[in-house]
VEXDREN-2710 file (C-alpha; in Angstrom, 1 decimal):
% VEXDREN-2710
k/r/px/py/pz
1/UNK/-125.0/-191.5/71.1
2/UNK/-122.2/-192.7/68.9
3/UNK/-118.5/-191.7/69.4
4/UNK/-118.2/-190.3/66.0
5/UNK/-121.5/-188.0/66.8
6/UNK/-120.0/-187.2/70.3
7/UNK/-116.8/-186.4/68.8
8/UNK/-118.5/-184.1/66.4
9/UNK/-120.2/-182.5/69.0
10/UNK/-116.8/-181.6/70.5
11/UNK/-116.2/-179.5/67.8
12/UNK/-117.8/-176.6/70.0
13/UNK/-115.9/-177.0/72.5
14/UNK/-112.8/-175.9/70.3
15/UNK/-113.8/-173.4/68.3
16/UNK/-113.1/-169.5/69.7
17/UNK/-116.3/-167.7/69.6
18/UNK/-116.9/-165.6/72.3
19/UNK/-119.8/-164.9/72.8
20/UNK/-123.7/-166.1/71.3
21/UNK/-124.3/-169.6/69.4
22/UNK/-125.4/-167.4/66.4
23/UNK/-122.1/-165.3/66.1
24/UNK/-121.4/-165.2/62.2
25/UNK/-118.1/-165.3/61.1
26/UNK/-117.1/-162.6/58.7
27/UNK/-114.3/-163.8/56.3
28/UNK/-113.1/-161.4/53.9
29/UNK/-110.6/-163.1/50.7
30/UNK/-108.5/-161.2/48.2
31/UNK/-109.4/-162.5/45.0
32/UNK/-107.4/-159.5/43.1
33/UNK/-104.2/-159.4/42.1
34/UNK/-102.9/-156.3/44.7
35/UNK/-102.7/-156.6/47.9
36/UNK/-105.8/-155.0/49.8
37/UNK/-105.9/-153.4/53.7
38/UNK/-108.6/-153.4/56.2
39/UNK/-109.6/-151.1/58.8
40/UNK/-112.2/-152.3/61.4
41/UNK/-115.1/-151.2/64.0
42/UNK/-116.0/-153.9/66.3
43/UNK/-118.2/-153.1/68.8
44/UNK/-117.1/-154.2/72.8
45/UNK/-119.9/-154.1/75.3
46/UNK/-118.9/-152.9/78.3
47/UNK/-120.5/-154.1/81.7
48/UNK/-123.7/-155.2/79.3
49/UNK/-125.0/-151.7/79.7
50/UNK/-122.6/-149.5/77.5
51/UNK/-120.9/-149.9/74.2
52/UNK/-117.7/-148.8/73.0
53/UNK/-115.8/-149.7/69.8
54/UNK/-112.8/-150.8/69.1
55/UNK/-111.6/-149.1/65.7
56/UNK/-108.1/-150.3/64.2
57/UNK/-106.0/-150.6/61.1
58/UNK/-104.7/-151.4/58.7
59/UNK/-104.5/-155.0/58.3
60/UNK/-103.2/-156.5/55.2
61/UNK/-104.9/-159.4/53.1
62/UNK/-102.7/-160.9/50.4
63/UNK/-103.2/-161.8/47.0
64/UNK/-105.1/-165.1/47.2
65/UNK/-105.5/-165.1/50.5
66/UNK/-108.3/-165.2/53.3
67/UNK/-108.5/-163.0/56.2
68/UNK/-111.3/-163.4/58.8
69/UNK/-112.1/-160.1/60.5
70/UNK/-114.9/-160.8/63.0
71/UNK/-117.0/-163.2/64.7
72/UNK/-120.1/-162.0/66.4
73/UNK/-123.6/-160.7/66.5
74/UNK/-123.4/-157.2/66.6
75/UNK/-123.1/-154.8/62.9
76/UNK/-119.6/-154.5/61.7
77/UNK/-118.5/-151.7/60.3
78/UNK/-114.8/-151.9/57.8
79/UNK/-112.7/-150.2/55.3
80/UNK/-110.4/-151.3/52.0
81/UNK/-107.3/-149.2/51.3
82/UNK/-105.0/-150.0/48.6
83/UNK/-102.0/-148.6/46.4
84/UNK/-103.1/-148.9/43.0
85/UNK/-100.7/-148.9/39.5
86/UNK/-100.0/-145.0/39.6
87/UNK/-98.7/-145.1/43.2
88/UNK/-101.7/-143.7/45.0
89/UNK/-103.1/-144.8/48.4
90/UNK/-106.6/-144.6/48.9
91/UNK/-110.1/-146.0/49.4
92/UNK/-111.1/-149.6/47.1
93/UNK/-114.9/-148.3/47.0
94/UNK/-117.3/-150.0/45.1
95/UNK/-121.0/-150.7/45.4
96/UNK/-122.6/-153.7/47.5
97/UNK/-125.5/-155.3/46.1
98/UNK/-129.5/-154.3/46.7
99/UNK/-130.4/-156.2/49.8
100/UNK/-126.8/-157.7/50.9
101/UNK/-125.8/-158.1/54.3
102/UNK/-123.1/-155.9/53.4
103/UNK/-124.7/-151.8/52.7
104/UNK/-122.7/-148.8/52.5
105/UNK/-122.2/-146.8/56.0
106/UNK/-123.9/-143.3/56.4
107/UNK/-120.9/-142.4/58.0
108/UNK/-117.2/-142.9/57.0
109/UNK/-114.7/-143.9/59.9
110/UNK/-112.1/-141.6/61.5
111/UNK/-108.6/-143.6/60.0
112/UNK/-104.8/-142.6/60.2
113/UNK/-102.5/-143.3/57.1
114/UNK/-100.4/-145.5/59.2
115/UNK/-100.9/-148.0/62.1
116/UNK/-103.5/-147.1/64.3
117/UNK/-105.8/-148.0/66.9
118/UNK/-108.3/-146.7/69.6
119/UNK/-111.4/-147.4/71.3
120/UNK/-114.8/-145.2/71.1
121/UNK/-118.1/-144.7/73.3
122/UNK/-121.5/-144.7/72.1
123/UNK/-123.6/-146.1/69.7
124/UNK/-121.7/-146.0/67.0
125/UNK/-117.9/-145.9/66.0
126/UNK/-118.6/-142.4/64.1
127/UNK/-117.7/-139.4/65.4
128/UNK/-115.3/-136.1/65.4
129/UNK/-111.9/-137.4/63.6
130/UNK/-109.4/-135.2/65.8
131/UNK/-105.7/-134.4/64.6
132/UNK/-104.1/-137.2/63.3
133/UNK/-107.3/-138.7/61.9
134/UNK/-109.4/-138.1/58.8
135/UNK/-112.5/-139.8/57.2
136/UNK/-112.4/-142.9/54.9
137/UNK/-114.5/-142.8/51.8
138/UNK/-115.9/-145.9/51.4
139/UNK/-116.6/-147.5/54.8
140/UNK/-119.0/-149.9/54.5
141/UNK/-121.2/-152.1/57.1
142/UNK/-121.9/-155.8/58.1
143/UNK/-125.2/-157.1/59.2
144/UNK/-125.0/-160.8/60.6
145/UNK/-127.9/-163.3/60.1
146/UNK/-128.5/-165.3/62.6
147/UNK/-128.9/-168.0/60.6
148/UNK/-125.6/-167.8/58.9
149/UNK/-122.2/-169.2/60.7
150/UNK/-120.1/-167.7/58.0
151/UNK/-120.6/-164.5/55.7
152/UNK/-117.5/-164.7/53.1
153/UNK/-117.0/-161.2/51.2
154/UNK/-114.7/-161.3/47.8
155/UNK/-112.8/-158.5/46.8
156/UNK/-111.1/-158.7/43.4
157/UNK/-109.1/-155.6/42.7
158/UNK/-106.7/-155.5/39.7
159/UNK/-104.0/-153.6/38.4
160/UNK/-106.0/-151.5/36.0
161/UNK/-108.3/-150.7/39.3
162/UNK/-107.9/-147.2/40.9
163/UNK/-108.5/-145.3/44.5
164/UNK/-111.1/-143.4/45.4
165/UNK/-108.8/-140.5/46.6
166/UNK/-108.6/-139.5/50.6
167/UNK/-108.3/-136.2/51.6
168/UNK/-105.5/-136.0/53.9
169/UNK/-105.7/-133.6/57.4
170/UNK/-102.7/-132.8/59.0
171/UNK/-101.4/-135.4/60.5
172/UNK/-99.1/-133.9/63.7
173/UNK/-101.1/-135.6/66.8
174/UNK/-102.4/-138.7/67.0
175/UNK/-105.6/-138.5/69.6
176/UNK/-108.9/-139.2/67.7
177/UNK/-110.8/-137.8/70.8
178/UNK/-113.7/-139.3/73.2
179/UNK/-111.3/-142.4/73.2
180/UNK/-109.0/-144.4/75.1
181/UNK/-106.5/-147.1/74.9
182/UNK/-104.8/-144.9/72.3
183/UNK/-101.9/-146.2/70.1
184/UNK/-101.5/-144.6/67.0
185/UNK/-98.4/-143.3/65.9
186/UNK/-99.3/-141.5/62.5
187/UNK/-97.3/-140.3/59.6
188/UNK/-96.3/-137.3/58.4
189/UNK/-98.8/-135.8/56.1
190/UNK/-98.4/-136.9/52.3
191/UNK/-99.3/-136.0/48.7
192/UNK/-101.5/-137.9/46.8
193/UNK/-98.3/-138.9/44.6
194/UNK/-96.2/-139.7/47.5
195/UNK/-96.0/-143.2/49.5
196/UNK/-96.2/-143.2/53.1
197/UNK/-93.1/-144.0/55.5
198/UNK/-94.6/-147.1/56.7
199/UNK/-95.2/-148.6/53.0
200/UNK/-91.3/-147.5/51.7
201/UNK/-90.1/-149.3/55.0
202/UNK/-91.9/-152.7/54.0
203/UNK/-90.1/-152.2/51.0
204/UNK/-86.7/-151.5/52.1
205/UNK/-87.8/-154.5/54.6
206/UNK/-88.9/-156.6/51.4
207/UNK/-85.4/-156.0/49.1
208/UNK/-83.4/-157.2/51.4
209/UNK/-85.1/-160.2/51.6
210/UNK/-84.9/-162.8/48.9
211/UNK/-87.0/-162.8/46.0
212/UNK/-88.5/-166.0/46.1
213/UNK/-91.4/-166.7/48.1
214/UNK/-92.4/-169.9/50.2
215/UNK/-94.9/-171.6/48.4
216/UNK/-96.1/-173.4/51.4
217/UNK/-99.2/-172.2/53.1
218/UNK/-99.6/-171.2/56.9
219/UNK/-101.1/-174.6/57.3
220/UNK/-99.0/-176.5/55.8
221/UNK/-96.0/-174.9/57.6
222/UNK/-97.5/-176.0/60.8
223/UNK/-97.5/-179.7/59.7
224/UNK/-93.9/-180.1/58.4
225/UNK/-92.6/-177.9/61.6
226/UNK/-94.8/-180.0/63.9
227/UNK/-93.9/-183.5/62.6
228/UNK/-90.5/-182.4/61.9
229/UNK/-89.0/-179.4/64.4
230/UNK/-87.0/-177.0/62.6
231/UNK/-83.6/-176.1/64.3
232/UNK/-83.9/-173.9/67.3
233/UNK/-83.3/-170.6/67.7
234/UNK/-80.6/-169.7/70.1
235/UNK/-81.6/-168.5/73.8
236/UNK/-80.6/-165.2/74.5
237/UNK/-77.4/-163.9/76.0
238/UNK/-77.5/-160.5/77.8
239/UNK/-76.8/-160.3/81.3
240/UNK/-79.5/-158.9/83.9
241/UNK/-76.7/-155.9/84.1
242/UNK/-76.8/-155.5/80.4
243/UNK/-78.3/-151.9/79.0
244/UNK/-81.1/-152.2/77.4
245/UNK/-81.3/-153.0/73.7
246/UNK/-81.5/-149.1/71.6
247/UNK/-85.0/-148.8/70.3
248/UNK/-83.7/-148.3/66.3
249/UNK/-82.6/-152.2/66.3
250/UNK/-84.6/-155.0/64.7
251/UNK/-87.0/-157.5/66.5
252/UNK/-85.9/-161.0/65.8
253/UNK/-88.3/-164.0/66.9
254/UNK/-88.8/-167.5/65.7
255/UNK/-92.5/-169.3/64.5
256/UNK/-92.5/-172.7/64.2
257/UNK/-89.0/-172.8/63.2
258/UNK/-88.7/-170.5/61.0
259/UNK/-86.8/-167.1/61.7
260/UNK/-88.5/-163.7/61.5
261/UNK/-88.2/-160.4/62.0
262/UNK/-89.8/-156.7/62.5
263/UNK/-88.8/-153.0/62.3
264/UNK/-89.6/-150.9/65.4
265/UNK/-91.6/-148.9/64.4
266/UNK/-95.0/-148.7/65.3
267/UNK/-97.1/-151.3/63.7
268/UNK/-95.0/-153.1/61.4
269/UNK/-95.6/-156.4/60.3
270/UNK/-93.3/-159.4/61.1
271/UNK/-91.7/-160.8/58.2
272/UNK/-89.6/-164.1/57.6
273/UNK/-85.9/-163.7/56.9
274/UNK/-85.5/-166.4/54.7
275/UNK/-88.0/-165.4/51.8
276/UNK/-89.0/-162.3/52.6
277/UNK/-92.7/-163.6/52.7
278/UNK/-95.1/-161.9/55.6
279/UNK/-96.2/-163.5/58.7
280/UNK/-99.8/-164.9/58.0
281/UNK/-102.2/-162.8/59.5
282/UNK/-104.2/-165.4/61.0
283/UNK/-101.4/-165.4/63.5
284/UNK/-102.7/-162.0/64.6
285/UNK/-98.8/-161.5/65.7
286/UNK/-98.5/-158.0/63.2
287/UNK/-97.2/-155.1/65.1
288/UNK/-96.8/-157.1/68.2
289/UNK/-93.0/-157.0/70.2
290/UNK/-94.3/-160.9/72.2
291/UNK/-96.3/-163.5/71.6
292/UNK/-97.1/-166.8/73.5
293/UNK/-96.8/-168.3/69.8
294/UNK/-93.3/-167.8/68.9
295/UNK/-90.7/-170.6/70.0
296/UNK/-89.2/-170.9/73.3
297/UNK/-85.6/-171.9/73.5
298/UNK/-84.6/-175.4/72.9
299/UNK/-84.9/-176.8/76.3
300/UNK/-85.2/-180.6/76.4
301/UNK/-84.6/-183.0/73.4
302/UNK/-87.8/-185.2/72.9
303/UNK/-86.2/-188.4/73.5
304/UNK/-85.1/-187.2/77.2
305/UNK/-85.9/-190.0/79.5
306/UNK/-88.1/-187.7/82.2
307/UNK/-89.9/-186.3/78.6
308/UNK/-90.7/-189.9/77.0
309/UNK/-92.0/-190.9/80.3
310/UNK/-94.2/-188.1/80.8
311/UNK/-95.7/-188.5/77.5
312/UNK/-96.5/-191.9/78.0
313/UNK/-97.8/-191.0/80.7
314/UNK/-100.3/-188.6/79.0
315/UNK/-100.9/-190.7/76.0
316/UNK/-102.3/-193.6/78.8
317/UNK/-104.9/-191.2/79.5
318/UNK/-105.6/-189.9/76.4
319/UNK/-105.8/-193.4/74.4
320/UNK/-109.5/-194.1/76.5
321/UNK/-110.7/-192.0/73.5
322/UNK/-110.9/-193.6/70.6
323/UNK/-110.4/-190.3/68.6
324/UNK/-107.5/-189.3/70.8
325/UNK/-103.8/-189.3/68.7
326/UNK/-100.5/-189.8/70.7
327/UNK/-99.5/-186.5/71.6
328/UNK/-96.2/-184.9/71.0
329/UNK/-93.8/-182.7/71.8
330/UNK/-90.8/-180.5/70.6
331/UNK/-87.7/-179.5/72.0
332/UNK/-89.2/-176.2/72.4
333/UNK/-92.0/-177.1/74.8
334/UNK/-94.9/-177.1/72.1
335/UNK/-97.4/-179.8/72.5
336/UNK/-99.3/-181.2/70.0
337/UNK/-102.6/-182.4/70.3
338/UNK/-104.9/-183.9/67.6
339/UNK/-108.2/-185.9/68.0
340/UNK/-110.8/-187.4/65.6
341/UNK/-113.8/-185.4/64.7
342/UNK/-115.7/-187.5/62.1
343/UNK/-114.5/-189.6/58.9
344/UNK/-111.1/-189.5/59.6
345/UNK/-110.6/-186.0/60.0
346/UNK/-108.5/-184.2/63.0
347/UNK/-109.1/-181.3/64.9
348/UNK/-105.8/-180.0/65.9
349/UNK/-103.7/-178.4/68.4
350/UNK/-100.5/-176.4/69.0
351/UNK/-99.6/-175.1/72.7
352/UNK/-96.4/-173.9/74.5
353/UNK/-96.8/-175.5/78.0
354/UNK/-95.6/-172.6/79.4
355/UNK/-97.8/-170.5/78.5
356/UNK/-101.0/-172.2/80.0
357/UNK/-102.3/-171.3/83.3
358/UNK/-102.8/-174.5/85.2
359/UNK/-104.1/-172.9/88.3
360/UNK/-107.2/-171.7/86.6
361/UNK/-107.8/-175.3/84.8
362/UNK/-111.5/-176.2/85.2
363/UNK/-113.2/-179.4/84.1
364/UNK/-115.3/-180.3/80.9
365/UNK/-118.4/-181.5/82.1
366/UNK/-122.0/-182.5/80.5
367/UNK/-120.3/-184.8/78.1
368/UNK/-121.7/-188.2/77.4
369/UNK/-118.9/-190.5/78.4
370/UNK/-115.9/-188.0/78.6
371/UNK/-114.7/-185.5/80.1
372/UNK/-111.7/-183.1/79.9
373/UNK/-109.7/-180.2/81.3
374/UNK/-109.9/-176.7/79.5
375/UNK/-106.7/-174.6/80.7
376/UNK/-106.8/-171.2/80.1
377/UNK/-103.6/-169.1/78.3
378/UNK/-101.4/-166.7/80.9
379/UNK/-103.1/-164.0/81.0
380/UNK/-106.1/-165.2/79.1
381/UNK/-104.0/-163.8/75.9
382/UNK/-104.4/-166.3/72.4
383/UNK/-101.6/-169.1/73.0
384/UNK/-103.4/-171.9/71.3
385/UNK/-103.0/-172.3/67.5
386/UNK/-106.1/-174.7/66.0
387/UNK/-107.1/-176.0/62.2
388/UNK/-108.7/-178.7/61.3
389/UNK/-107.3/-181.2/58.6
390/UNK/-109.1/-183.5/56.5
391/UNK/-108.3/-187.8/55.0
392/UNK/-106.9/-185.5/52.1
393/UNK/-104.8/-183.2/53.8
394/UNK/-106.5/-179.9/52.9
395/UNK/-107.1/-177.6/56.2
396/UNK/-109.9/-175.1/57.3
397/UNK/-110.9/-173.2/60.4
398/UNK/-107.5/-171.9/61.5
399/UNK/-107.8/-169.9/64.9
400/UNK/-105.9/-168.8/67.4
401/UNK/-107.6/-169.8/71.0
402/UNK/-107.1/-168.3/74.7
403/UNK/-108.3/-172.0/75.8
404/UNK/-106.2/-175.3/75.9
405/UNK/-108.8/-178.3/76.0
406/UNK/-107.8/-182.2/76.2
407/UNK/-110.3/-184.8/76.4
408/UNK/-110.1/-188.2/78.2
409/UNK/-112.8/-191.1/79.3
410/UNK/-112.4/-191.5/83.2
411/UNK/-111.2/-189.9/86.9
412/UNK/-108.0/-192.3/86.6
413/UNK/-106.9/-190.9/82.9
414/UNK/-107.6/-187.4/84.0
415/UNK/-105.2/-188.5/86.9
416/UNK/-102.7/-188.9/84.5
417/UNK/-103.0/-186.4/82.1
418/UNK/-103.0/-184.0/84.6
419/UNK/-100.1/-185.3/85.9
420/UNK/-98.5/-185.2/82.8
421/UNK/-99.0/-181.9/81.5
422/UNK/-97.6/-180.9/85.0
423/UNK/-94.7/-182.7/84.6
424/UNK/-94.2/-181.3/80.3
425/UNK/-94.7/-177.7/82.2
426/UNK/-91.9/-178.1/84.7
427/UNK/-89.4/-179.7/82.0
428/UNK/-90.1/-176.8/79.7
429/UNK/-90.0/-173.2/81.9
430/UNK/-89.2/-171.0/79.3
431/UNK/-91.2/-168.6/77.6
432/UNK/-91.1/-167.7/74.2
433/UNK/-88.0/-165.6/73.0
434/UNK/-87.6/-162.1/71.4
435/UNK/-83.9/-160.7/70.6
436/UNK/-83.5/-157.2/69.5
437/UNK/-80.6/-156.9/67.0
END
């Protein structure tokens, strides 16, 4: 076997999709010119005997942009909502084709008009839609094909399109029944001509920002904040005596350099400060108060004698691979790892050390003349950002991993890559930051 075919054959070993070989990934893109939300049912097997489903919304897909929504084997069931040129909310129905893997559902899911998720028993996510919760016209349901990695679904609504209107129930309690792991937090119940409290505070969120958006992509923003750190963000301040933070005040975080920010209330989407732009949602940080992606603190400046030696160190190891690059690291404590896959192109890798779990590191085994570690993330939460980039610079296959995995030749390198990355973790403690202001 070749390196470059052995190298491709790595690609597996990075790519997060729990679960069966024939998993199909199910990739939704706004080709419109509104922005379009999803609701989902994904079903969770529980103990391999029982199912339950884990029903949750609404997450938004941008003009132009691609949003993948699953990855498995089982049927998938999803909504559309969007706000169209008259100011109502509703259901983007239209009509799959005869025969697609895509059909209308029988059944419509039990939604809330704001942020929402729960988890349902049984066979199917249908059921009783309690207080809080109504049906949405329009759901609709995904079959996989086994034979088919990746099922991509367009959507092209436009300004002249218009909602199938959703009747509203009273929206005073939020407990969709038969469920648990409840977390909606509702709105109050609307008019068709009204907008909901969650949409007028993304806009009150979105004047304040400035008007012109970044240009850049996600992708792209990793790159220029990898190969060239932004400035830190500074480490918090209050003492351990200090009251807590009152609940009304904003979340502010960094990503890769770049500052942003959330309301608190329930749900709501991080947004940068400069630019007024959303956080990409294949970050899958929206409504969240931590993540192991956000920057730590600056910590240790990269040309630190005790860091340069511990990344030669780990580059020793790491050059018995052909395909390996020099790894790098910022101020922060995020490593970067890339490696060849074929013709030039890199599979690659952001982690915060600190966020790995080095106790429950196992080794890669079975591979034809390497090896490797795979360390999971704290918790087994996603800490690992991954794309891969071709000779051109275009990128594909962004995903957010629970799995850090290096690869090296020999016992010796592993010696000192292992030593290395212990060395990385104990010159960068901290953990990412989140101020409240």
């Amino acid at each position: 076997m070749t390196i470059r075919t052995t190298l491709c054959a790595l690609l597996v070993l990075f790519s997060f999709a729990a679960g069966r070989a024939s998993a199909t990934a199910f990739v939704v893109c706004n080709k419109g010119t509104v922005p379009v939300w999803a609701a989902t049912a994904a079903n969770e097997t529980e103990l391999l005997i029982s199912h339950a489903w884990r029903v949750s919304g609404w997450y938004e897909i941008r003009k132009g942009a691609c949003a993948r929504l699953y990855d498995d084997t089982d049927p998938f069931y999803f909504a559309f909502s969007f706000t169209d040129s008259n100011g109502d909310w509703g259901a983007a129905y239209f009509e799959p084709e005869r025969g697609d893997s895509v059909r209308l559902s029988k059944e419509n899911l039990c939604v809330a008009r704001g942020k929402f998720e729960y988890t349902r028993g049984g066979g199917d996510p249908n059921g009783p839609c309690k207080d809080g919760y109504f049906r949405f016209a329009g759901t609709l349901v995904f079959y996989p094909d086994s034979d088919t990695s990746r099922f991509t679904l367009n959507v092209d609504l436009s300004d002249k399109s218009r909602v199938d209107p959703v009747d509203l129930q009273s929206l005073t309690r939020a407990d969709p029944g038969e469920s648990r792991n409840v977390r909606p937090e509702p709105e109050p119940e609307r008019t068709s001509n009204e907008s909901p409290g969650f949409f007028d505070k993304l806009a009150e969120i979105a004047a304040k920002a400035a008007t012109d958006t970044l240009k850049e992509t996600v992708a792209s923003a990793i790159e220029h904040a990898a190969d060239s750190p932004a400035p830190a963000p500074p480490s918090p301040t209050p003492t351990a005596s200090a009251p807590s933070p009152p609940a009304e005040r904003e979340l502010h975080a960094y990503l890769f350099g770049a500052e942003i920010m959330r309301q608190p209330f329930a749900g709501s989407p991080w947004i940068e400060v400069n630019g007024g732009t959303y956080v990409d949602v294949f970050y899958e940080v929206e409504g969240l108060a931590t993540s192991d992606l956000f920057d730590a603190p600056t910590q240790r400046a990269t040309d630190d004698g005790d860091v340069a030696a511990a990344l030669a160190t780990l580059n020793r190891g790491l050059a018995s691979i052909s395909g390996n690059r020099p790894a790098r690291i910022t101020s922060e404590g995020r490593l970067k790892y890339d490696f060849e896959i074929q013709g030039g192109a890199l599979s690659r890798h952001w982690v915060n050390v600190e966020a790995l779990s080095f106790a429950r590191a196992r080794s890669l085994t079975g591979l034809p003349g390497y090896t490797g570690f795979a360390i999971p993330c704290n918790g087994d939460n996603r800490c690992v950002i991954s794309l891969d980039q071709d000779t051109a610079g275009r990128q594909s296959n962004q995903e957010i991993l629970n799995e850090f995995h290096i690869l090296f030749a020999t016992e010796q390198d592993g010696r000192d890559v292992w030593a290395a990355l212990q060395q990385l973790r104990n010159l960068y403690p901290a953990a990412p930051v989140v101020t409240a202001r």
